[in-house]
N, C-alpha and C positions, 0 to 999 in steps of 0.2 A: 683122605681129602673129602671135603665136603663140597656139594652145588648144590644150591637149592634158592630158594625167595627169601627174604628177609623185609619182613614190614617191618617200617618206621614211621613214629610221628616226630614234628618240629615241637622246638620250643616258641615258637615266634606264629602264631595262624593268624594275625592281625596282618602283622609284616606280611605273609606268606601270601593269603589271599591279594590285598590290595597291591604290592609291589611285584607280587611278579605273578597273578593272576592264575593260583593255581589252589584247591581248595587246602585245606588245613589239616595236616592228620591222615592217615592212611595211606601213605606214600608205601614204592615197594622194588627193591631192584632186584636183581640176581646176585650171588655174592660165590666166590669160589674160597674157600679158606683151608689155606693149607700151611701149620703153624701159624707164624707168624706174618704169612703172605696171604693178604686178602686184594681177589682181583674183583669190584664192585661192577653192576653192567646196568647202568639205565634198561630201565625195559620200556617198552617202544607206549605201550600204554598202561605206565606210571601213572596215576589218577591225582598224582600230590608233587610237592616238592621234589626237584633232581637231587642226584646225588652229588651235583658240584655246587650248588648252591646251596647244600646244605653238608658238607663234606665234615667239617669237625662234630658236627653234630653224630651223624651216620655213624662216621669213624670210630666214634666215643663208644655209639651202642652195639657195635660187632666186638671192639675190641673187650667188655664188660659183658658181651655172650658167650664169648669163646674164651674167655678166660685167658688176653694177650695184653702184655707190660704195652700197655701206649709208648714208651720209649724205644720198644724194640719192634713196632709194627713198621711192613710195606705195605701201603696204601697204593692200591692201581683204579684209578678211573677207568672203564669201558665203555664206547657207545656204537653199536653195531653199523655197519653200515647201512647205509639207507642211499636213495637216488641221488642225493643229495649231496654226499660225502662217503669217502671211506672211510671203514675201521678205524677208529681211534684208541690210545692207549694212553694217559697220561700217569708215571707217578707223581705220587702227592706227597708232597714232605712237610711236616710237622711240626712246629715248637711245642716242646711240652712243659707246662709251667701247671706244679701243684697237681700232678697228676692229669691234667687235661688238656687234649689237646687241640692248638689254636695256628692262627697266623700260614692258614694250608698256602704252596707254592707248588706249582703244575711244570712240570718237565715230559717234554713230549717223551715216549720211548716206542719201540716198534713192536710186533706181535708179539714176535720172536725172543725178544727181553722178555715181554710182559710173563707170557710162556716157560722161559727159563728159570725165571723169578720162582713163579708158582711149583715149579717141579721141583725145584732146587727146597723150597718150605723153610723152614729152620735154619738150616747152612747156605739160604740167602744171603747176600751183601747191598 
């Protein structure tokens, strides 16, 4: 199993700066990858683009790092707790059209899924 950081840039730093007021390029979460289960984690000071705003994007360039069929990845959002909220878990589901994937859909799940997902790797469902 791998944990570590994962930098990204957008395709979009026009878009990215003026609409959601975050600079272009050099974005960076934590990423746990285990097979074909990747659990993504906002980090708390990501300098760029999140990972749900930019989630096919992201998605694209883990799944073309690690060497996983876009059709057969679990995509998990993370965003740690803060005062503000608890732990969140979202998976993200995917159409995949042409090799790429598009059209993300957020399904809340609980630690415990999220956690099972990941341990489970491969022989996830």
């Amino acid at each position: 199993m791998l944990d570590g950081v994962f930098h990204y840039s957008t395709i979009h730093p026009v878009l990215t700066e003026q609409l959601l007021g975050t600079a272009p390029g050099n974005a960076r979460c934590r990423v746990r990858v285990n097979g074909r289960v990747v659990i993504a984690t906002e980090i708390p000071d990501n300098p760029g683009i999140s990972i749900t705003s930019s989630a096919e994007e992201v998605a694209m360039l883990v799944v073309s790092r690690f060497n996983i069929l876009p059709r057969e990845l679990i995509w998990i959002e993370n965003y740690p707790a803060t005062p503000e909220h608890e732990e969140i878990f979202d998976r993200v589901y995917f159409t995949v059209k042409d090799g790429q994937l598009e059209d993300p859909y957020w399904q809340r799940i609980t630690s415990e899924e999220a956690m099972t997902l990941l341990l489970l790797g491969d022989e996830a469902h």
